[in-house]
N, C-alpha and C positions, 0 to 999 in steps of 0.2 A: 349222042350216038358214039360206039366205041370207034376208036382209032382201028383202020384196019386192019394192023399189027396188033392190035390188043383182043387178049381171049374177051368176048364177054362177060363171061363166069371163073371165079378164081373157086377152089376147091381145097379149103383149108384141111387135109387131111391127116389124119392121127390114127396109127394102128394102136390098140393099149394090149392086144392079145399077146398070147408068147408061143404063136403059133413056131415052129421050125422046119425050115423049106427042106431038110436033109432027112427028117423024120415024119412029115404030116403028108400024106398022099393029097391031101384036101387044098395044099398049100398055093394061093396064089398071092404071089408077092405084090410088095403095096404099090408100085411104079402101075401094075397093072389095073389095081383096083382104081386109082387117081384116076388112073385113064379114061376107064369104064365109067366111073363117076361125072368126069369133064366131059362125055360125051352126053351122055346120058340129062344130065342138065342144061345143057344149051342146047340140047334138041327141042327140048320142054321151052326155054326159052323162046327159041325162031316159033314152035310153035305158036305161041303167044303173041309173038310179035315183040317184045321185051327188049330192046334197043340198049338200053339202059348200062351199066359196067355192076357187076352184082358181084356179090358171093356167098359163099355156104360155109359153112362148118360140119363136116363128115368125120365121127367117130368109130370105129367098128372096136367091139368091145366083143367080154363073153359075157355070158350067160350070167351070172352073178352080179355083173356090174349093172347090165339092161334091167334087170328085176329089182336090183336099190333103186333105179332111175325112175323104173316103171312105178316102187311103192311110195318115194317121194315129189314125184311130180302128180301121177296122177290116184295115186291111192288104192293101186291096184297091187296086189304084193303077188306078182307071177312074172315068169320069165319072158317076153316077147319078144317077134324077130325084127323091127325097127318102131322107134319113136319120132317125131318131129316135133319143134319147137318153133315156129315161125316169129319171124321180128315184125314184119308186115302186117296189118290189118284187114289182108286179103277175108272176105265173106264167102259162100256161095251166091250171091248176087254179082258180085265181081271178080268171082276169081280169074285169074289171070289177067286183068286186064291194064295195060302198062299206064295209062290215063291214072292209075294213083297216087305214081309218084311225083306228078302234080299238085296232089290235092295233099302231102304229108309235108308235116313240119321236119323236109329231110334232113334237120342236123339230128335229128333223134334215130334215124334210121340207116345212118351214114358213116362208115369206119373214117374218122379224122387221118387216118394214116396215108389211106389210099385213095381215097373219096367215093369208094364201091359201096351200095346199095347191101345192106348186111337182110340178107333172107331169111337166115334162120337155121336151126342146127339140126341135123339128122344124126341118130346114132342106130345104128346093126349091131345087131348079135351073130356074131360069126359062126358060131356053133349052129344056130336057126338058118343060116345058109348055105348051110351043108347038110343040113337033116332036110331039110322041104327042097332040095336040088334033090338029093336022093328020095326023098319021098312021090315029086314031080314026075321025076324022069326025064330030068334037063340037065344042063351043065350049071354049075357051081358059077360060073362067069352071069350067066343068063338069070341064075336067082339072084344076086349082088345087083345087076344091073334094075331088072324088076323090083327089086327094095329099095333103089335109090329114086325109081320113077315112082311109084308110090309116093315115096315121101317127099320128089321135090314138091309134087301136086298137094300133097299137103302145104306144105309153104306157102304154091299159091291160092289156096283158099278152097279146092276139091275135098269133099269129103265125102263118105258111103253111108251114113248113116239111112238117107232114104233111099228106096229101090233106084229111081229116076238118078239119082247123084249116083249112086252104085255105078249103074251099066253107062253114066255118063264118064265115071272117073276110069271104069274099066279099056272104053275108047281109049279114051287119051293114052293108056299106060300101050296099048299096042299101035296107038300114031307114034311113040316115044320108039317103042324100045325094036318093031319090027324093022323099018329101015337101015338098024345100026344093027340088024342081025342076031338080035335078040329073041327069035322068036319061040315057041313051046313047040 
């Protein structure tokens, strides 16, 4: 269980865009985006119940770089607005449930540095969340946010492929991101 001093979730964060705060009306600087991010996944976290000391790896990238990632990971050669890569062997039988880190050989899942539970990596396409904010009709904060609940639920083991997991996963993402004022 984390030290009460200790975040939960650490949010190893990396902008690669060249977006410019003086020049891009779309600009939200990255201090904000961490924020929105380390909210947004320890909400998902307590959700869970997930006690645990974790972390993430969050990329936000453009366009060009999500669509190399997209045609070498998964063989899709299209631009998309986030991907996920989870460490964990979360299922939809078990997704979320913190009883696995029990059952894993944690040094395989575990950064030797810190001794944090490594989740899994997320990357955004920054361009895609600022076309589907404006496409939405929401704020640009509010899409970021919504791409990172997405995807931590990816991590732990949600997916949409069938309807019943769809409007399962869809809950979650408004348990997630309505309290923290995220909402459409």
């Amino acid at each position: 269980m984390p030290d009460s001093t200790e975040e939960s979730i650490i949010i190893e964060f990396e902008n690669e865009t060249e977006s410019h705060e003086e020049t891009d009306a779309c600009y939200i600087p990255d201090e904000r985006l961490s924020e929105i991010a380390s909210q947004v996944c320890r909400r998902a976290l307590d959700l869970h119940s997930i006690k645990s000391l974790c972390k993430v790896s969050l990329m936000v990238v453009d366009s060009g770089t999500i669509r190399e990632y997209n045609s070498s990971q998964r063989g899709i050669d299209s631009v998309t607005d986030v991907l996920s890569f989870p460490n964990i062997p979360f299922t939809t039988v078990n997704k979320g449930n913190p009883e696995i880190f029990d059952e894993l050989n944690r040094a395989d899942y575990i950064d030797p540095e810190d001794g944090r539970i490594i989740l899994g990596e997320i990357v955004i396409c920054y361009e895609r969340v600022m076309s589907q904010a404006d496409e939405y009709g929401h704020s640009y904060e509010r899409e970021f946010a919504f791409l990172t609940a997405h995807s931590i639920l990816h991590l732990l083991g949600y997916d949409h492929i069938e309807e019943n997991d769809r409007i399962e996963m869809e809950e979650m993402q408004r348990e997630i991101l309505d309290p923290l004022g995220f909402k459409r």
